[in-house]
C-alpha positions as CSV (number, residue, x, y, z in Angstrom):
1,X,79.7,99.7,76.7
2,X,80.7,96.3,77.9
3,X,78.5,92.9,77.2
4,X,78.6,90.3,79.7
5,X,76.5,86.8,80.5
6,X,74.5,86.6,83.4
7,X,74.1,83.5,85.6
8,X,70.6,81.8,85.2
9,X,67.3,82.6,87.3
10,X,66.2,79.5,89.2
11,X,63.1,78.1,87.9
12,X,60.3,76.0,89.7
13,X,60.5,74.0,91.6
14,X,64.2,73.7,92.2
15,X,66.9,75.9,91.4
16,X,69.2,75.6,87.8
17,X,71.4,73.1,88.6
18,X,75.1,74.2,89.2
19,X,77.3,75.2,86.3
20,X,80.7,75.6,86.6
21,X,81.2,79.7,86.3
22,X,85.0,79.4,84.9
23,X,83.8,77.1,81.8
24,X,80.7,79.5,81.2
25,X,83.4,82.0,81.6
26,X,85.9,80.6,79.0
27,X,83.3,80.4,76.6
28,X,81.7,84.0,76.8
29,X,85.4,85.3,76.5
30,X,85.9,82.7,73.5
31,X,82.8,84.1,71.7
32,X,83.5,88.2,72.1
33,X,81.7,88.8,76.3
34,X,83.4,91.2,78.1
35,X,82.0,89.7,81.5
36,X,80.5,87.6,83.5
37,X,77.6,88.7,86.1
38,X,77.4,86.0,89.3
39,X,75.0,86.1,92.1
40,X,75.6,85.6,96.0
41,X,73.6,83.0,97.9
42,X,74.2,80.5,100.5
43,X,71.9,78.7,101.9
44,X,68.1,77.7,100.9
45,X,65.1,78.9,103.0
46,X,62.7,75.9,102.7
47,X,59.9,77.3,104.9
48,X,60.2,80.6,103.8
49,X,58.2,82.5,101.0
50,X,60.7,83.5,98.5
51,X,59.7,87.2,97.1
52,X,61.7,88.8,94.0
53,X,63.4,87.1,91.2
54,X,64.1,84.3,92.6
55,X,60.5,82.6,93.4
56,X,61.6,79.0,92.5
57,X,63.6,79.1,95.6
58,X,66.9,80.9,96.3
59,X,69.5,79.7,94.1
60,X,72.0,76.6,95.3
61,X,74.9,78.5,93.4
62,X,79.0,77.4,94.0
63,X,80.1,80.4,96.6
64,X,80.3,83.7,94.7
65,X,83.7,84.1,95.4
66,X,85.3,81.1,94.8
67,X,83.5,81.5,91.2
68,X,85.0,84.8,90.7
69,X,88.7,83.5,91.5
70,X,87.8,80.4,89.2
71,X,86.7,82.2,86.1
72,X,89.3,84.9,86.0
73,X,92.1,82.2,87.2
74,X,90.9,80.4,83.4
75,X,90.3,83.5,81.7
76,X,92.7,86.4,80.4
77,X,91.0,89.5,80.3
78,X,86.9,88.6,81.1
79,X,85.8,90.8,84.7
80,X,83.7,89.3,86.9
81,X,80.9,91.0,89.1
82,X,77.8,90.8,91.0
83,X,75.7,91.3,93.5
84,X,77.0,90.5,96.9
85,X,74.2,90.0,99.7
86,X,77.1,91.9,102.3
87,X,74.9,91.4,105.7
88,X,75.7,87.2,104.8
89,X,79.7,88.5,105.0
90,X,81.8,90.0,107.8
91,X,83.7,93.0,106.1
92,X,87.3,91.6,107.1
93,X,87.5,88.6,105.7
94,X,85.0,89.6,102.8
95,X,88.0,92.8,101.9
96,X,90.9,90.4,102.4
97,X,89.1,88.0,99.7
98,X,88.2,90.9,97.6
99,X,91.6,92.3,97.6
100,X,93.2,88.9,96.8
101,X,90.9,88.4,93.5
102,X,91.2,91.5,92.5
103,X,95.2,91.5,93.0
104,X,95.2,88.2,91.4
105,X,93.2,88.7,88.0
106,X,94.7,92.2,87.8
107,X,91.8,94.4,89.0
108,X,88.9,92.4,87.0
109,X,86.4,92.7,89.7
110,X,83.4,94.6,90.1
111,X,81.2,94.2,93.6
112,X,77.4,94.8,93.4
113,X,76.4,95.9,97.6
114,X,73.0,94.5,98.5
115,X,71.2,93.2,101.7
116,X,69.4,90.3,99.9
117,X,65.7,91.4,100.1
118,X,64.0,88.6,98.9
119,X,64.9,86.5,101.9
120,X,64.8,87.1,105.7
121,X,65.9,83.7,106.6
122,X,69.1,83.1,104.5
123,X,70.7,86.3,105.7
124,X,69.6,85.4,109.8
125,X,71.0,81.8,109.0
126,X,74.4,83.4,107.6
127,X,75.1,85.6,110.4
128,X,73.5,88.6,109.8
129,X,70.9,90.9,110.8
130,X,67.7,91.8,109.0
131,X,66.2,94.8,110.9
132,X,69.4,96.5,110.7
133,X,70.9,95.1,107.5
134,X,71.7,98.8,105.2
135,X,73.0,100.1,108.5
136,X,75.4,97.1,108.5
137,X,75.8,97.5,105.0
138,X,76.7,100.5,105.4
139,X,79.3,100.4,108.0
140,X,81.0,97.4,106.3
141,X,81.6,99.4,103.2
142,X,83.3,101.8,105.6
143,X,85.8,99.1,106.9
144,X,86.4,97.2,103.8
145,X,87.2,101.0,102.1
146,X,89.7,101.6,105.0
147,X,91.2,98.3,105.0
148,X,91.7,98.5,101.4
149,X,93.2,102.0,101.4
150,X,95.1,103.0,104.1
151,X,98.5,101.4,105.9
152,X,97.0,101.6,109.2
153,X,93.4,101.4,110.0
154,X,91.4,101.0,113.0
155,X,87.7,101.6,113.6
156,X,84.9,101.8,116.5
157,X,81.6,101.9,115.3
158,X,77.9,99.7,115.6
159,X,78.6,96.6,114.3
160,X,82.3,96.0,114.2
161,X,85.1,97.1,116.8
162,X,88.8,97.3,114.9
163,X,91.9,98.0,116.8
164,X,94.8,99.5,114.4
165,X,95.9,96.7,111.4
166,X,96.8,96.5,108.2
167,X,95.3,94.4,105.3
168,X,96.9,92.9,102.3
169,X,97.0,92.3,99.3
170,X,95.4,95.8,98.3
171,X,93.0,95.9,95.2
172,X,95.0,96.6,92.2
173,X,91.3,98.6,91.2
174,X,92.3,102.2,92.7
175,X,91.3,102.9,95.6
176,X,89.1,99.7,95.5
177,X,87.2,97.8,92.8
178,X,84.3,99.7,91.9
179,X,81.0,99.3,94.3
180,X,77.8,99.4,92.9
181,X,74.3,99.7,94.8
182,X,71.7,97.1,93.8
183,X,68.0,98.0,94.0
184,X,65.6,100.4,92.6
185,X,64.1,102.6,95.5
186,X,65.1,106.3,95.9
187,X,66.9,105.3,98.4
188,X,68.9,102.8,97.2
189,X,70.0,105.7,94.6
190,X,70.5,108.0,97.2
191,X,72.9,105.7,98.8
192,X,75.1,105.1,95.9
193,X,75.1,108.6,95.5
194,X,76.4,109.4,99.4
195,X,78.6,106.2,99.6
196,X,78.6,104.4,96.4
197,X,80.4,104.3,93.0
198,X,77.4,103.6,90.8
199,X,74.1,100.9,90.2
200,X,73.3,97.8,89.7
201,X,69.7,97.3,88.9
202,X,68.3,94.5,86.9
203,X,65.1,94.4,84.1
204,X,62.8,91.8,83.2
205,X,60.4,92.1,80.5
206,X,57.5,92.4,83.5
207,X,59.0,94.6,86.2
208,X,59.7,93.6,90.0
209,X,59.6,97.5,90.8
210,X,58.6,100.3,89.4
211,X,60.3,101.4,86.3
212,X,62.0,97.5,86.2
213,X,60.9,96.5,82.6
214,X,63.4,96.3,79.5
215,X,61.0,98.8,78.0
216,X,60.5,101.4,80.7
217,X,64.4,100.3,81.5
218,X,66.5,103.1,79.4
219,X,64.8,106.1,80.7
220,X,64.6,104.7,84.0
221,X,69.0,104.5,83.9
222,X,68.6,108.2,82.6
223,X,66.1,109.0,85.6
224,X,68.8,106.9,87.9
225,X,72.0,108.8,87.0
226,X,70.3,111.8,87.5
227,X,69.4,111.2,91.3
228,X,73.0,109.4,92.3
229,X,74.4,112.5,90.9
230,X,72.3,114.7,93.0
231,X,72.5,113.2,96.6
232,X,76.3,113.3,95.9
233,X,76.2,117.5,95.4
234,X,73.8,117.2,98.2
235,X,76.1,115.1,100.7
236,X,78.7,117.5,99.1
237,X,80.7,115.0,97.6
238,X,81.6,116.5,94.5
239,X,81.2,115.6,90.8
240,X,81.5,112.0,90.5
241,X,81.2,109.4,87.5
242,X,79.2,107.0,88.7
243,X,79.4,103.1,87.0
244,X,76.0,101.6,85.6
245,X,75.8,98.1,85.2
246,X,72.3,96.8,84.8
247,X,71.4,92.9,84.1
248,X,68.8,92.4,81.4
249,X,66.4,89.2,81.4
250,X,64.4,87.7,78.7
251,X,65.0,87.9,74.9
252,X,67.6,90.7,74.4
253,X,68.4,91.9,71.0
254,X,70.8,94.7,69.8
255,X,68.6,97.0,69.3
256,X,67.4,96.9,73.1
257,X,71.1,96.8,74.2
258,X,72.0,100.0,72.2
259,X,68.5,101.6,74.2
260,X,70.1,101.1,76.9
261,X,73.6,102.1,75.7
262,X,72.4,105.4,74.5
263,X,70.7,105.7,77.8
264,X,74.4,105.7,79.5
265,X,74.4,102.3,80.6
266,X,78.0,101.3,81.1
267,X,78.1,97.5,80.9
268,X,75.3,95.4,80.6
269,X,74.9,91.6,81.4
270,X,72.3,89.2,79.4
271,X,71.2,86.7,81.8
272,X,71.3,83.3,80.5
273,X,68.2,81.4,80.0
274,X,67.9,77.7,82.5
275,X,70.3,75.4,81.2
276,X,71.4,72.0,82.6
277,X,74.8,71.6,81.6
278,X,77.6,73.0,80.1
279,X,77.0,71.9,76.5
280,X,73.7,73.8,77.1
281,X,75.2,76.7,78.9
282,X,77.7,76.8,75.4
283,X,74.9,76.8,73.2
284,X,73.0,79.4,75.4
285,X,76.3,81.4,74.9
286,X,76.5,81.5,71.6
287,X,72.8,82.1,70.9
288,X,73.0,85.3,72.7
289,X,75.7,86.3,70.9
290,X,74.3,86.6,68.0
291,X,71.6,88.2,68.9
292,X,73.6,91.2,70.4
293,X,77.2,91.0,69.8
């Protein structure tokens, strides 16, 4: 199983101030991390209730991407991934810059699909639509797959209207770099089954969802597994090994890491408790490390 870092929860009343993700990134390779995990937000509702995680207001992180190209520019074999709110993005441009940082670092990306749940506002302010934003998900995917994958692609559909074109650079990840669903309804599961290459659900040591804590969290992956890998025999896609990756907030030892290990959790990411600056972000670093390295 691979052990990552995760970027810091904002904390009341104003988000973690911004940390550079290529130095945090230099140091968890330094120290023995096999990732980093780095979240997708753009702008900051400030008349909107802020629901989820993310309750101190929606983190005022560097764009996701640019952080991804940054860290694996200034690393040599650390992947990147999170979740990536795809209703902010328009599926061309967010494929070509995919593609690019994946053909760049040498397929060391991993894209977590969401819709951004916790906030109505920033997704309407960043183009996109919140009644219809899994259906938009959804269709993206579609393009972004085809763009990635075939020589000449064209597509007519809801959302997006494609007349035949080609986009490079391709993923050097084959076909793509691996998509995972974050969330925790059925639903969400079914979807990654149908559509998706795995998960990406998060625990905290007091759940947001059902099932969501670090303790109810290992049989809760087992549980997860099990229902991807039946809506893909029902939506007759075939056997399929599907990619867990779940984010684990709050005092993690090794012990609770090799629960979720033996669970079948493929990579897990510790999330990093509020830090300031870098010297604290190093300290925070190695701290975790010994705990579960």
């Amino acid at each position: 199983m691979l052990i990552g870092i995760g970027r810091p929860l904002s904390e009341p009343p104003y988000p973690t101030p911004d940390i550079d993700m290529a130095l945090i990134g230099q140091h968890a390779e330094k120290v023995g991390f096999d990732w980093i995990c780095y979240g997708h937000h753009t702008v900051r509702p400030l008349e909107e209730e802020i629901t989820g995680p993310h309750r101190g207001g929606v983190p005022l992180f560097q764009d996701q991407m640019v952080g991804f190209a940054r860290a694996t520019a200034m690393t040599t074999r650390l992947e990147v991934g999170g979740m990536c709110v795809v209703p902010m993005h328009h599926p061309v441009t967010l494929a070509k810059t995919v593609g690019s940082i994946d053909q760049y670092s040498g397929g060391r990306l991993i894209l977590g699909i969401g819709t951004g749940g916790a906030s109505r506002q920033e997704i309407e302010a960043s183009g996109g639509q919140w009644e219809r934003r899994w259906a938009y998900t959804r269709e993206a995917v579609e393009v972004m797959k085809g763009l990635w994958t075939q020589e000449r692609f064209e597509h007519e559909g809801e959302f997006f209207t494609i007349p035949p074109v080609l986009c490079r650079p391709a993923p050097v990840s084959k076909p793509h770099p691996p998509l995972l669903l974050g969330g925790f309804s059925d639903a969400v599961l079914k979807r990654a089954g149908e559509w998706g290459d795995g998960w990406f659900p998060a625990y905290f040591p007091e759940g947001l969802a059902p099932g969501a804590t670090l303790e109810e969290g290992p049989q809760n992956i087992i549980d997860g597994r099990r229902k991807m890998e039946q809506a893909a025999n029902d939506s007759h896609r075939g056997p399929k090994d599907f990619q867990i990756a779940a984010i684990l907030i709050g005092d993690i030892t090794r012990d609770i890491v090799k629960r979720f290990e033996d669970a079948g959790t493929d990579r897990v990411a510790i999330m990093q408790p509020p830090i300031a600056s870098i010297e604290e972000g190093r300290a925070a670093i190695e701290k975790i490390a010994e705990a579960v390295l």
